[in-house]
ZAMARGU-4260 file (C-alpha; in steps of 0.2 Angstrom, whole numbers, plus 5000, padded with zeros to 4 digits):
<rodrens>
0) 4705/5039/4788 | 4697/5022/4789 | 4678/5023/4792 | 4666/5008/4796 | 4646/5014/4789
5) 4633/5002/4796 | 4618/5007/4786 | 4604/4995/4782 | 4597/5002/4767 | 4606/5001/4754
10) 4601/5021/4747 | 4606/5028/4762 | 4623/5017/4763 | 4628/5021/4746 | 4623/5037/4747
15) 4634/5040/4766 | 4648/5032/4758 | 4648/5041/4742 | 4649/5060/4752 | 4659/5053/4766
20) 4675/5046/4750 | 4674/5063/4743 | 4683/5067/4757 | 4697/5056/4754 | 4693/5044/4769
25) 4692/5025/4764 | 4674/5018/4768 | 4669/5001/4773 | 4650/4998/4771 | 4641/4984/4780
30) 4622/4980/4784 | 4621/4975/4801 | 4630/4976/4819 | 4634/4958/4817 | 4644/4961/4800
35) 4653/4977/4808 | 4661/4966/4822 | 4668/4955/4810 | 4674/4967/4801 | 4681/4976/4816
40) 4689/4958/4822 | 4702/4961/4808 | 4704/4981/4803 | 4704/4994/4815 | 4690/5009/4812
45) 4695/5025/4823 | 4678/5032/4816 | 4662/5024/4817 | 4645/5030/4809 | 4631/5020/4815
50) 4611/5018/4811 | 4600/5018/4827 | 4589/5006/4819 | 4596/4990/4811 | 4590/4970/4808
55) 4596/4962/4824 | 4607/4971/4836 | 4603/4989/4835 | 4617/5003/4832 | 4614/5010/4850
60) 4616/4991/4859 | 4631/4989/4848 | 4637/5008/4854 | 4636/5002/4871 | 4646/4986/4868
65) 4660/4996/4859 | 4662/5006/4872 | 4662/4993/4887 | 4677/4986/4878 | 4697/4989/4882
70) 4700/5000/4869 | 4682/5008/4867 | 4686/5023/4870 | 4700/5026/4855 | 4687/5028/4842
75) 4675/5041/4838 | 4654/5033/4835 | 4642/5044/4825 | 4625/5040/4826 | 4612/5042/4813
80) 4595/5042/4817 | 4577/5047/4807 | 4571/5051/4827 | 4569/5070/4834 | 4564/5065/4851
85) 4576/5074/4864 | 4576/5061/4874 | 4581/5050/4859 | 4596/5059/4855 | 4601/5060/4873
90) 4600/5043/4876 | 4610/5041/4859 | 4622/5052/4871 | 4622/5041/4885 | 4626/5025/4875
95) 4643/5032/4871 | 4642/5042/4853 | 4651/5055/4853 | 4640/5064/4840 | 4623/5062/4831
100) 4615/5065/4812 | 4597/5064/4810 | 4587/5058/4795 | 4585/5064/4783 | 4604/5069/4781
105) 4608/5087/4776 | 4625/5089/4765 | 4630/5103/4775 | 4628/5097/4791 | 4639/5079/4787
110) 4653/5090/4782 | 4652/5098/4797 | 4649/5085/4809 | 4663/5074/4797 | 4675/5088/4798
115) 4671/5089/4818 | 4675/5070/4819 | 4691/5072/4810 | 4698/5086/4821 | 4694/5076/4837
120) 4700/5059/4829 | 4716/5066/4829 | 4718/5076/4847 | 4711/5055/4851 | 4725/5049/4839
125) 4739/5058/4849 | 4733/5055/4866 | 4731/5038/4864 | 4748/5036/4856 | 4755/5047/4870
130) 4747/5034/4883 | 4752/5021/4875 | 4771/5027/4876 | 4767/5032/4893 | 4761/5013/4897
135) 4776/5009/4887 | 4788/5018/4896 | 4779/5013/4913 | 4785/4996/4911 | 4803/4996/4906
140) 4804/5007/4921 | 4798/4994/4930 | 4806/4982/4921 | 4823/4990/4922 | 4818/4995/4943
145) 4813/4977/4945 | 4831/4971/4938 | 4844/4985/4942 | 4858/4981/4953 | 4855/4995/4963
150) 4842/4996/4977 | 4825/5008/4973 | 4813/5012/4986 | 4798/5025/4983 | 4790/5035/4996
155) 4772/5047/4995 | 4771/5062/5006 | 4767/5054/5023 | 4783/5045/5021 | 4774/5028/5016
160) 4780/5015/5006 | 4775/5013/4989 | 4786/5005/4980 | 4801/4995/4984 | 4810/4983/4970
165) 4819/4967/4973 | 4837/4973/4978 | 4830/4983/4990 | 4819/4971/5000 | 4836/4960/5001
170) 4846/4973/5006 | 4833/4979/5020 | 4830/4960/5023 | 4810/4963/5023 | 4800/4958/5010
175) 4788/4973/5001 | 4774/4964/5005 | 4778/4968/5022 | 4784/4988/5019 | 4772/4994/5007
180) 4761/5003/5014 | 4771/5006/5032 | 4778/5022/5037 | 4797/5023/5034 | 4803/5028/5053
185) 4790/5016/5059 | 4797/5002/5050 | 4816/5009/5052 | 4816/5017/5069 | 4834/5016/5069
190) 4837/5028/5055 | 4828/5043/5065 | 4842/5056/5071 | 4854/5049/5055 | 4862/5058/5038
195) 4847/5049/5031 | 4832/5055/5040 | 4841/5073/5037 | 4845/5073/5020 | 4827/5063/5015
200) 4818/5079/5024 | 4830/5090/5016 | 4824/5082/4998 | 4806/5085/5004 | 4807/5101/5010
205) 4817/5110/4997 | 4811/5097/4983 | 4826/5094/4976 | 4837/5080/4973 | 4853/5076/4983
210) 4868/5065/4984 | 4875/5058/5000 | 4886/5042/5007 | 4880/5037/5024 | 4885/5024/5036
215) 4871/5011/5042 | 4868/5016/5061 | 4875/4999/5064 | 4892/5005/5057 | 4895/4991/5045
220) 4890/4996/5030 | 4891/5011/5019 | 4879/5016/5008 | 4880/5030/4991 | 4863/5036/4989
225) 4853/5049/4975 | 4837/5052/4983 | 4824/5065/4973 | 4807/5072/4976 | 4793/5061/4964
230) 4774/5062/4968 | 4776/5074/4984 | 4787/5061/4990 | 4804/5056/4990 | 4811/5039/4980
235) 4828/5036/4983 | 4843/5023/4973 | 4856/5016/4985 | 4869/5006/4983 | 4880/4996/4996
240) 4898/5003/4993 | 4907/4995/5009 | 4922/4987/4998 | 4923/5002/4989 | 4925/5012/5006
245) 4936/4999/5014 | 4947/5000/4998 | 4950/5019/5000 | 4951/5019/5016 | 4966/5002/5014
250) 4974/5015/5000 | 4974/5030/5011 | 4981/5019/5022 | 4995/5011/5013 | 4997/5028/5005
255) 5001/5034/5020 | 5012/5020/5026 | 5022/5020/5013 | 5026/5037/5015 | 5029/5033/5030
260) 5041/5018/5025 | 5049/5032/5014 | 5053/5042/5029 | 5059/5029/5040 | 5070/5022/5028
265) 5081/5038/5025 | 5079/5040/5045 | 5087/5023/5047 | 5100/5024/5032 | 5107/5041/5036
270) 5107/5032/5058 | 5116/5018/5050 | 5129/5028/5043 | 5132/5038/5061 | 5129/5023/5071
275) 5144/5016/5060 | 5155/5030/5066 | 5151/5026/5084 | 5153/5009/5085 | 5169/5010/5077
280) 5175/5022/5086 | 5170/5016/5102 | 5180/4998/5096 | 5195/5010/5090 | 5193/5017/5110
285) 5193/4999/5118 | 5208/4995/5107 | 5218/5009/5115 | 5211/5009/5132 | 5226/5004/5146
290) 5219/4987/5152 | 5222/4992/5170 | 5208/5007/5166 | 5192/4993/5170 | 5179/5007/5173
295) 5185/5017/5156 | 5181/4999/5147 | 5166/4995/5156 | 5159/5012/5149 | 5165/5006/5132
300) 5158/4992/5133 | 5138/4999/5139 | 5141/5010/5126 | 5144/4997/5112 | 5131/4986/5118
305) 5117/5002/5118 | 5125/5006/5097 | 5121/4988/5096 | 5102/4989/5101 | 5100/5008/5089
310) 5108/4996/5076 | 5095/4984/5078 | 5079/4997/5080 | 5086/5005/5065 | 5086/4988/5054
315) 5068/4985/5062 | 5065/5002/5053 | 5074/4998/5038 | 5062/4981/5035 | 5047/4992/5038
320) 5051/5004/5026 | 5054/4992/5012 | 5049/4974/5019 | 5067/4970/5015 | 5073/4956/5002
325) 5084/4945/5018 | 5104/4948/5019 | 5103/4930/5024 | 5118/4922/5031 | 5117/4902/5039
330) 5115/4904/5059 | 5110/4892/5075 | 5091/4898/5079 | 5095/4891/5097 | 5105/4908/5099
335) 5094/4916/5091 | 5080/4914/5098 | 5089/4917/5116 | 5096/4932/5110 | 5078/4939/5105
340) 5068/4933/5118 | 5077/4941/5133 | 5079/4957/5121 | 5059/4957/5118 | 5055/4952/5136
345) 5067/4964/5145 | 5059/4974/5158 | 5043/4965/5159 | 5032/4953/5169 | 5035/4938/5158
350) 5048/4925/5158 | 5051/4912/5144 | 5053/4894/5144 | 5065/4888/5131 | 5066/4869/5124
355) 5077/4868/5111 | 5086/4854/5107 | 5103/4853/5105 | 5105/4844/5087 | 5095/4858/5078
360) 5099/4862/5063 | 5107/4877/5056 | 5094/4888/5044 | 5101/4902/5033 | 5091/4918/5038
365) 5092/4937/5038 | 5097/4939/5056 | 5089/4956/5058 | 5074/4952/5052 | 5068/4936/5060
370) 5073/4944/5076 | 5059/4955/5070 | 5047/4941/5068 | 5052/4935/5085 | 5047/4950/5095
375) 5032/4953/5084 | 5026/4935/5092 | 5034/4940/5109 | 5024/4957/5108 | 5007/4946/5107
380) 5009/4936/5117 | 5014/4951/5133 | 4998/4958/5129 | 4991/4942/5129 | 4995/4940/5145
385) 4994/4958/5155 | 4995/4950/5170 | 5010/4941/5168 | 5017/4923/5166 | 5025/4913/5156
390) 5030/4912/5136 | 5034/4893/5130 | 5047/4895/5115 | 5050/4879/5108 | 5060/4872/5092
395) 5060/4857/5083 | 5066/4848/5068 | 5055/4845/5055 | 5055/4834/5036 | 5041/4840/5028
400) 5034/4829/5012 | 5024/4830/4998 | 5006/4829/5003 | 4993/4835/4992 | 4988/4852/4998
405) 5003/4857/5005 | 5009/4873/5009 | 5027/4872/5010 | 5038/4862/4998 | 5047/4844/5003
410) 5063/4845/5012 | 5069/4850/5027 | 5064/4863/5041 | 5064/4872/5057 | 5049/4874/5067
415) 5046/4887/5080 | 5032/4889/5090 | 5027/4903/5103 | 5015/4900/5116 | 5005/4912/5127
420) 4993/4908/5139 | 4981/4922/5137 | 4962/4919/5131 | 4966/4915/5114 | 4962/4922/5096
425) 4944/4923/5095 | 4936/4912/5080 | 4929/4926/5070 | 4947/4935/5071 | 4959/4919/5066
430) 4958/4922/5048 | 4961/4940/5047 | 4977/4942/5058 | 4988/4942/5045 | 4980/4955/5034
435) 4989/4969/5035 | 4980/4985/5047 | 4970/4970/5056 | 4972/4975/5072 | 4960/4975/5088
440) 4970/4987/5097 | 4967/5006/5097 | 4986/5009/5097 | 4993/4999/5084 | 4996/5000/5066
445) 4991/4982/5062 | 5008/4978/5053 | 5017/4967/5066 | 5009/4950/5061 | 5007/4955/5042
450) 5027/4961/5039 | 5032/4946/5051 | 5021/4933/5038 | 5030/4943/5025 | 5046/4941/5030
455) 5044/4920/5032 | 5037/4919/5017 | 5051/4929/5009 | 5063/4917/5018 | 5056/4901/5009
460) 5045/4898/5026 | 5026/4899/5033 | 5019/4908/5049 | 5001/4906/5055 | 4991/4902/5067
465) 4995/4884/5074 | 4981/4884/5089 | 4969/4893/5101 | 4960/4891/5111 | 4953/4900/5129
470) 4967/4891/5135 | 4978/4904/5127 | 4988/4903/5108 | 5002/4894/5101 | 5011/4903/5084
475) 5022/4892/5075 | 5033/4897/5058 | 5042/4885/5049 | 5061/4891/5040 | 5071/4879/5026
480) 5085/4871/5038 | 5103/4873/5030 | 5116/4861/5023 | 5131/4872/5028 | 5133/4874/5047
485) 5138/4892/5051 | 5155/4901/5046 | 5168/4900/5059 | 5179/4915/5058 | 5195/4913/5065
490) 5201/4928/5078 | 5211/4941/5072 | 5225/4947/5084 | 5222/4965/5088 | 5237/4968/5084
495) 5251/4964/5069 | 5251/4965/5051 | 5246/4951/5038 | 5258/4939/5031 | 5262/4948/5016
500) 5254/4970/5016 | 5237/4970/5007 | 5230/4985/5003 | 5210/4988/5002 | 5204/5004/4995
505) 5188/5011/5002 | 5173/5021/4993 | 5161/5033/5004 | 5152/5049/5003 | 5155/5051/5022
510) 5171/5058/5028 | 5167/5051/5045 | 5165/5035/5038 | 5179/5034/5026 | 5191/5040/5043
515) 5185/5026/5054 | 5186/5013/5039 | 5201/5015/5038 | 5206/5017/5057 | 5198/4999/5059
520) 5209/4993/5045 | 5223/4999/5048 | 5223/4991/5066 | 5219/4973/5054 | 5235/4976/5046
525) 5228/4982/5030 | 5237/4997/5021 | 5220/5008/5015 | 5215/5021/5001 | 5200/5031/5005
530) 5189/5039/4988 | 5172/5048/4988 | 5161/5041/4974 | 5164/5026/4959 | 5172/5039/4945
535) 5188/5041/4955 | 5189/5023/4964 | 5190/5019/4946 | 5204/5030/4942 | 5212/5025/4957
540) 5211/5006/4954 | 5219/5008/4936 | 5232/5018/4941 | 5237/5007/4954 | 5237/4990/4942
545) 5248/5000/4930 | 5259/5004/4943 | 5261/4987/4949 | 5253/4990/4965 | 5234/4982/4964
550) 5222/4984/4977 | 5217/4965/4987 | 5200/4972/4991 | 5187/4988/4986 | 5175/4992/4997
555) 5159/5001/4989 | 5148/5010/4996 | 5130/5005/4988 | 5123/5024/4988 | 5133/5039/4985
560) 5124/5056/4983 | 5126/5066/4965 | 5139/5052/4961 | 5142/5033/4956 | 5137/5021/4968
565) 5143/5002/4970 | 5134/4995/4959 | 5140/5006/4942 | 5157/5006/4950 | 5159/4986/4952
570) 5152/4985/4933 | 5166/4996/4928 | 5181/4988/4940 | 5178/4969/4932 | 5180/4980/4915
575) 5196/4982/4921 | 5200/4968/4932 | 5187/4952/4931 | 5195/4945/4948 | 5194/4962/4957
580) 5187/4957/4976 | 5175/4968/4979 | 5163/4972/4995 | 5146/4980/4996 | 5142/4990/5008
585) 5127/4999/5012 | 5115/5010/5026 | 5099/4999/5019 | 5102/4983/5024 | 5088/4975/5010
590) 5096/4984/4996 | 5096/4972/4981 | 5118/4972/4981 | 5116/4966/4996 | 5104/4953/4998
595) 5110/4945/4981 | 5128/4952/4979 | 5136/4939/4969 | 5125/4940/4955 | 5132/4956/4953
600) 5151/4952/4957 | 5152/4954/4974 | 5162/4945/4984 | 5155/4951/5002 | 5140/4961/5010
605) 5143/4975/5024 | 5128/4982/5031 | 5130/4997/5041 | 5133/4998/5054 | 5147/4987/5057
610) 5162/4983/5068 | 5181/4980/5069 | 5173/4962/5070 | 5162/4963/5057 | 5177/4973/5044
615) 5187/4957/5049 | 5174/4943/5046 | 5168/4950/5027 | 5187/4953/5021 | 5193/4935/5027
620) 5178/4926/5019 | 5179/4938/5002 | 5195/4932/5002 | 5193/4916/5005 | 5178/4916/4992
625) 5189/4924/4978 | 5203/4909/4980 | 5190/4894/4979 | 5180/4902/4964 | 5185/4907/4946
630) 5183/4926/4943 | 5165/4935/4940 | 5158/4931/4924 | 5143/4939/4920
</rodrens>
């Protein structure tokens, strides 16, 4: 231990430090107060033994001066006086010594009052070092409080504020000048009755800590909080976990709409195969219905027209369930915005005011699926307009150039717009209709707008929001304009055979549809074989090439169940014949055969379902396509 003596006298000093070394402790004499403060402004002493009487500053006056300073009371002060006086030693008391040796000094009594010093130097030792690392640890909790990314508020037993760190005043937008101090329910009166005053009480009652989310009473923001009992109070961490709630919640939700999707899909595909064997046989009944029997057609006829619109609810379904890569072929959007605006308007209080011109341009789109986009705008603007009205449908060529910030490449386009004369989109709303599950009704899913921006997009075009205002709101989408106008398909007679017999051989799963396939071509003229899956359309295509009697045309269906579907069937029939002219077909409209069939040899795309019409239209162009192009490559 290090020991400062102050003795005077030179006997006595010699004599102290002698006694006090043979104790192993390192001794530092001096002669006066002055010299011991400089000799304390560079060592530190935890142990002191000083004379009452010295030249100058006396012991006891410097006693008191050790004392009154920061760290006076981290050392331990002998005093060593030559006076008896009670009084004397308890002034020596009061000064601040935490013991006393009279003069003359008796051996014994040192070692006892040394050993003494020594046992309570070190209980000194360890509590100052233990609040030192208590200070310590003070401030890097405050430090790491002050600076965490999470907000901290600390509360006593009266529910009054004591602390509250930075991240906190910003997320209760009050300063802590202005909280500490104030009762929590009297500063927030709102959170009275909520998960928060509960489960704060709960942690105060029970004293012990607890985990919660909770919404803000305003029901905009949610909040993950660890609150604990500390002092007889409660201190709390909260952190603002709206995106992380808004995320789950957006992933629940698209877990469940694509579930959803799933379902609707296989709804709509196994539809699409039935519906096919109900249109075509109602076209095979009107074929053989006696022209004279008007009512019998006119029944026909409704019931087409009803296939027709299932058909078209159950693509609607098909592009939900996938968002559907467009089957695109080139059409007039005049026709096709007639057709879908009567379609989407039928049976209610609105009317539509078309101006189209008449030099238009053709554009090359998925039917189906613009028709969607169509009566997703229409469907607005009916509910814009409850009260009935009129829905301005407008159409316009358009050259679009390279401007810096552009949204849509140079060239050529379409531009619809939709008007309704409802109150508009309101400002704060504009830029989220798009997103999907936006929505501001309580009985919608949010997905019109979104799939109907996705679908443009997919078609090489743009939708948004062109204006609004109280006035009402104008949609406009913009579609790449075609170079080719659209295919002209000559009339087939309904009845007689082709120039010279072609035979066509047919691949399905479905015994329905394989019947009426080939019932609608044999009324073409066409000589048919029907198959069940790929492994024996094969085997019935190369028996038929060694037997000099080829097929013209194989028509594959895209999915067959435990077997070969089109696609490995096609890659095995250019194996065997590079210009085999071969048609897709299939009950999902978006499948990827289908919306890009010739990168995969296809000659033709069939969705399902079709018509005598539609049999007639993809055969003709396959083969015209197969005589103006060399055979499939890959």
């Amino acid at each position: 231990m290090n020991i400062l003596l102050v003795e005077d006298q030179d006997d006595s000093r010699k004599t102290l430090s002698r006694l006090i070394g043979m104790r192993g402790h390192k001794v530092t004499q001096v002669a006066t107060a002055e010299e011991a403060e400089r000799a304390m402004a560079t060592e530190t002493f935890p142990f002191l033994i000083l004379d009452w009487v010295l030249p100058g500053k006396s012991g006891i006056d410097l006693c008191r001066e050790l004392r009154a300073r920061q760290d006076g009371d981290e050392m331990f002060i002998l005093l060593v006086t030559g006076k008896t006086d009670r009084a004397d030693l308890e002034m020596a008391l009061e000064a601040g010594g935490n013991d006393y040796l009279t003069k003359p000094i008796d051996l014994s009594l040192l070692n006892v009052r040394l050993a003494v010093a020594e046992r309570q130097i070190r209980d000194l030792t360890e509590r100052n070092q233990a609040r030192v690392a208590l200070q310590q640890s003070a401030r890097t909790l405050t430090d790491i409080l002050e600076n965490t990314t999470d907000s901290f508020f600390a509360l006593d037993y009266a529910w009054r504020f004591t602390y509250v760190n930075p991240e906190a005043e910003s997320s209760f937008g009050r300063s802590r000048k202005e909280l500490l101090g104030g009762e929590l329910w009297q500063k927030f009166p709102e959170l009275r009755g909520t998960t928060f005053e509960k489960n704060y009480r709960r942690v105060m009652a029970e004293q012990a800590p607890i985990e919660f989310e909770a919404c803000d009473p305003s029901g905009t923001k949610w909040f993950e909080v660890h609150a604990y009992p500390s002092g007889g109070g409660v201190s709390a961490f909260f952190r603002d976990v709206t995106e992380r709630k808004r995320a789950e919640d957006d992933r629940l939700t698209k877990g469940k709409i694509e579930s959803l999707g799933t379902l609707a899909g296989g709804i709509a595909h196994d539809l699409n195969n039935i519906l096919t064997v109900i249109s075509g046989n109602i076209g095979l009944a009107q074929l053989e219905a006696p022209v004279e029997e008007k009512n019998l057609l006119g029944c026909l006829a409704k019931a087409s027209q009803a296939a027709q619109e299932a058909a078209h609810m159950s693509s609607q379904l098909l592009t939900f369930s996938k968002g559907g890569s467009p089957v695109k072929k080139v059409v007039r959007m005049s026709e096709l915005l007639a057709k879908s605006a009567h379609f989407s308007l039928h049976g209610s209080n609105l009317r539509a005011d078309m101006d189209i011109p008449p030099d238009l341009w053709p554009t090359e789109v998925d039917p189906t699926q613009i028709e969607q986009v169509i009566n997703a705008l229409m469907i607005n603007a009916r509910e814009a307009m409850p009260s009935g009205g009129t829905v301005d449908i407008s159409a316009r060529n358009a050259e679009l150039d390279d401007k810096p910030g552009a949204l849509l490449p140079t060239g050529r386009y379409i531009k619809v717009a939709i008007a309704d004369h409802g109150g508009g989109v309101p400002v704060d709303m504009a830029t989220k209709i798009f997103d999907p599950y936006f929505t501001t009704k309580p009985v919608s899913s949010g997905l019109g707008l979104s799939i109907s921006f996705s679908i443009v997009k997919k078609h090489g075009g743009m939708l948004h929001l062109e204006q609004s205002s109280p006035a009402g709101a104008v949609f406009a989408f913009f579609l790449p304009a075609a170079k080719a106008e659209p295919a002209v398909v000559r009339n087939i007679p309904n009845s007689g055979l082709p120039c010279s017999l072609q035979r066509i051989l047919v691949m399905d799963d479905e015994e329905g549809i394989r019947e009426l396939t080939s019932q609608l071509l044999n009324t073409l003229g066409y000589e048919v074989t029907a198959v069940t899956d790929g492994v024996e359309a094969v085997n019935t295509y190369e028996r038929a090439m060694r037997r000099g009697e080829n097929f013209q045309a194989v028509i594959l269906d895209a999915t067959i169940r435990g077997g070969m579907g089109g696609l490995a069937t096609i890659s095995r029939l250019r194996n065997i014949d590079p210009s085999v002219v071969a048609i897709i077909c299939s009950g999902y409209s978006d499948e990827a055969a289908l919306a890009e069939f010739l990168q995969y040899g296809f000659r033709g795309a069939l969705p399902k379902p079709f018509t005598r019409r539609d049999l007639a239209d993809v055969l003709q162009r396959a083969f015209i396509t197969s005589k103006n192009e060399p055979a499939f490559v890959r």
